[in-house]
C-alpha positions as CSV (number, residue, x, y, z in Angstrom):
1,X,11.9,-23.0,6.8
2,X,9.1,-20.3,5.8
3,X,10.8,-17.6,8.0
4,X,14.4,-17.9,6.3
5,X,12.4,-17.9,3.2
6,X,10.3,-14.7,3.5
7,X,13.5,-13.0,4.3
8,X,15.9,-14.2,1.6
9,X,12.7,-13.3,-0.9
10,X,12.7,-9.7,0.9
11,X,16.6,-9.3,0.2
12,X,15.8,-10.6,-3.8
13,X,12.9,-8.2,-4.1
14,X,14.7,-4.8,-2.6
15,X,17.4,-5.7,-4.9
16,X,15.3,-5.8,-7.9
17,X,13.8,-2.5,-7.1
18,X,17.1,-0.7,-5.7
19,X,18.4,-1.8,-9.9
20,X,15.8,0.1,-11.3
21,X,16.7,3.5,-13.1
22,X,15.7,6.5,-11.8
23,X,13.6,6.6,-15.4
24,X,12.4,3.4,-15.0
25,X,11.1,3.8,-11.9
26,X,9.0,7.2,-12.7
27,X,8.0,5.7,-15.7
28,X,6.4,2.7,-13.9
29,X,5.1,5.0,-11.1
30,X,3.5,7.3,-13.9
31,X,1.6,3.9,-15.2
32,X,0.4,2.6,-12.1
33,X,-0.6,6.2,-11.1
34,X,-2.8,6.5,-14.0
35,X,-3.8,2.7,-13.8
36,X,-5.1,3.5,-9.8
37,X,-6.6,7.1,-10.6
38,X,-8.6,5.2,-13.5
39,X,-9.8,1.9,-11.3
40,X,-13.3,2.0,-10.3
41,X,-12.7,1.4,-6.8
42,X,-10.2,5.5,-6.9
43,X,-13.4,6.9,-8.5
44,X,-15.9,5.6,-6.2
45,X,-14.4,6.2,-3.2
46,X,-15.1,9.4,-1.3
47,X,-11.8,8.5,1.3
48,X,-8.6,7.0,0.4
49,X,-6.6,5.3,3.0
50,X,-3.0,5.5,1.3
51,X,0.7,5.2,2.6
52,X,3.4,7.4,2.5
53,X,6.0,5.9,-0.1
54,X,9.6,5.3,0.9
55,X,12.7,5.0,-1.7
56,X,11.9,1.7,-3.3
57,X,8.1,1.8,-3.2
58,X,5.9,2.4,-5.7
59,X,5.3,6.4,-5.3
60,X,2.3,7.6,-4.1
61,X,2.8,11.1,-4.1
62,X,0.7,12.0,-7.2
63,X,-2.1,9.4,-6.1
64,X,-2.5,12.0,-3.2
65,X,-2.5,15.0,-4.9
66,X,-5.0,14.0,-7.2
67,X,-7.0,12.6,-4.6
68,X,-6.6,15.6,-2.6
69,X,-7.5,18.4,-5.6
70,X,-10.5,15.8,-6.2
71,X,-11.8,16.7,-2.7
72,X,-11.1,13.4,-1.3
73,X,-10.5,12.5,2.5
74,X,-7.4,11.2,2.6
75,X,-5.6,9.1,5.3
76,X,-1.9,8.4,5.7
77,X,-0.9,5.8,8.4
78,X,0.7,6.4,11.7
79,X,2.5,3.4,13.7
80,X,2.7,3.6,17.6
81,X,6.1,3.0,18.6
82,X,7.1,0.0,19.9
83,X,4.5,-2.1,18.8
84,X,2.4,-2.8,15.5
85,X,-0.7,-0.9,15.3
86,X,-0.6,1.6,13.1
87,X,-3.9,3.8,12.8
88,X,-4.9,6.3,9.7
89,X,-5.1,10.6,10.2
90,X,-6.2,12.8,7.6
91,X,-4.3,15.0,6.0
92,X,-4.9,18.1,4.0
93,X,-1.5,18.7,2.8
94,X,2.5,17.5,3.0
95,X,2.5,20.1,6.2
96,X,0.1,17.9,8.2
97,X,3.3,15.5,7.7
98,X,6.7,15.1,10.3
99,X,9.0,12.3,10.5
100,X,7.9,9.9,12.9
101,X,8.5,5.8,13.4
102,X,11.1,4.0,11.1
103,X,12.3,7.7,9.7
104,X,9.2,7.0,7.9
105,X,6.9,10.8,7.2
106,X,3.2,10.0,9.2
107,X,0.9,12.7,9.9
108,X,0.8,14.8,13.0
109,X,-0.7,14.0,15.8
110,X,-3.5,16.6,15.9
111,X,-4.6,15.0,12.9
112,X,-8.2,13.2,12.5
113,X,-9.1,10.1,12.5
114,X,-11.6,8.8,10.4
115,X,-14.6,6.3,10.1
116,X,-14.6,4.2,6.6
117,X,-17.3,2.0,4.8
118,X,-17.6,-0.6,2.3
119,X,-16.6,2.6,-0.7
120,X,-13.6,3.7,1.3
121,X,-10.3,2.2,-0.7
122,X,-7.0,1.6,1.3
123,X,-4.0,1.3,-1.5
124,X,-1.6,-1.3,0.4
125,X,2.3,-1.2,-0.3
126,X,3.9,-4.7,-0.3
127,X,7.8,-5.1,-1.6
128,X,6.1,-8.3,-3.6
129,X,2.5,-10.2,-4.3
130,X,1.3,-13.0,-5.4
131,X,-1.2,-13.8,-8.2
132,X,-4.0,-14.4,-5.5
133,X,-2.9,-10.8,-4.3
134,X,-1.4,-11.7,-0.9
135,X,1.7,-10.0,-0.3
136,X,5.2,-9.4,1.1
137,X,5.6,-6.6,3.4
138,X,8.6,-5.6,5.4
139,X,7.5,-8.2,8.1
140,X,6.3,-6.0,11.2
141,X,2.3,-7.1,10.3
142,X,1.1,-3.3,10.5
143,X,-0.9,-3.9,7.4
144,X,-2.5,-7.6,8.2
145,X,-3.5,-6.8,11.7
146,X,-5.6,-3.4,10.3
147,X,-6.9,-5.1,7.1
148,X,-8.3,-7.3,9.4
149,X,-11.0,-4.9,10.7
150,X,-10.9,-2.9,7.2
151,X,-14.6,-2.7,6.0
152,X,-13.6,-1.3,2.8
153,X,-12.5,-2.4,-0.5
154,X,-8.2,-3.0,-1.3
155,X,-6.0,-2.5,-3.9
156,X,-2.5,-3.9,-3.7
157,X,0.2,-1.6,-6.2
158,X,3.3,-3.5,-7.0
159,X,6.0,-3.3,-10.3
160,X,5.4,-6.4,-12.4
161,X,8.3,-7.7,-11.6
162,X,7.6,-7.9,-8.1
163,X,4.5,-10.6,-8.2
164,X,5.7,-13.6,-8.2
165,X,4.1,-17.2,-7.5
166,X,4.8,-17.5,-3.9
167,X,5.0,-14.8,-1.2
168,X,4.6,-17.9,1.6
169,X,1.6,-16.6,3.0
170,X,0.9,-17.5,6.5
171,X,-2.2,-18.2,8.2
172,X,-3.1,-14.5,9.4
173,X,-2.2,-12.9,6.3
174,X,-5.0,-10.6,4.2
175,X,-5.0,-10.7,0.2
176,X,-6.2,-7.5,-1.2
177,X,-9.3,-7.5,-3.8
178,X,-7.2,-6.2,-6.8
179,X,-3.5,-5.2,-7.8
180,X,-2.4,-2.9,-10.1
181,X,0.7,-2.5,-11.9
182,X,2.3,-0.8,-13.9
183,X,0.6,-3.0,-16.7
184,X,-3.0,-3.0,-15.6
185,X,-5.2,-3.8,-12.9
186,X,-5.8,-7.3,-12.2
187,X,-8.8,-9.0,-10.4
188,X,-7.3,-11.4,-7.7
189,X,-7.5,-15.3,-8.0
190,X,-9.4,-15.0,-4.7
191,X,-11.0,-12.7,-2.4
192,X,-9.8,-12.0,1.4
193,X,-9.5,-14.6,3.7
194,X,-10.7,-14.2,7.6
């Protein structure tokens, strides 16, 4: 069954990146860091839509100072409780930040919202992806159900060892355009689906 699946892939995946090293995992941060910041899409894009990373993600911290000191408009997501919209605010700086749904730092709510076009650039966290650059997420659909409506372009950043060959997509799942890793950036097998 595809639901006992996605969540015995989920518990393999945080366990692969809850073995990494401190080291490793800065190290692999640093590379995908400098593999988004020297994509097309980062350097194009005049507003970055970009989350907030927890433990075992892929850090984005530097990805939003850069494109913060860079003069971009950047947009962190915010999830209203209880259900699974989730809507991105700009921020200027980690003080437009508090703790908010899931223990998870979202900006405040005196914070903008924002109108994107086919330049804007939303980085998308997923615990794993697959080659055709659909991925795994932590199973609450925040990130399908706004990609949906998403007019810009999408880059998916994931470790290496976290895109595998199946990720049991479902029907209302959205691939991103590329991925990036710690070892590149990869154009996906196939563009999103509607």
């Amino acid at each position: 069954m595809q639901i006992s699946d996605k969540k015995r892939l989920r518990s393999e995946i945080k366990a692969i990146r809850f073995a990494m090293s401190k080291k490793e995992k800065a190290d692999r941060d640093r590379r995908i860091y400098e593999n988004v910041i020297g994509s097309q899409e980062y350097k194009d894009c005049s507003e970055l839509l970009i989350y907030i990373s927890g433990q075992i993600e892929v850090d984005t911290s530097q990805i939003i100072k850069d494109a913060v000191d860079q003069g971009k408009a950047v947009y962190v997501p915010r999830c209203v409780a209880g259900t699974n919209v989730m809507e991105f605010y700009r921020i200027r700086s980690r003080d437009d930040l508090i703790e908010g749904y899931f223990g998870i730092l979202e900006p405040k709510e005196e914070c903008e919202t924002g109108t994107y076009c086919e330049t804007s650039l939303c980085i998308v966290p997923g615990l794993a992806y697959d080659k055709s650059g659909f991925r795994l997420g932590f199973g609450k659909g925040f990130y399908d159900k706004y990609l949906s409506g998403f007019p810009g372009k999408t880059i998916g950043i994931c470790y290496d060892s976290c895109i595998i060959d199946n990720v049991y997509k479902e029907a209302h799942d959205i691939a991103v355009m590329k991925l990036i890793s710690e070892s590149g950036i990869r154009i996906v097998e196939q563009t999103r689906e509607e």
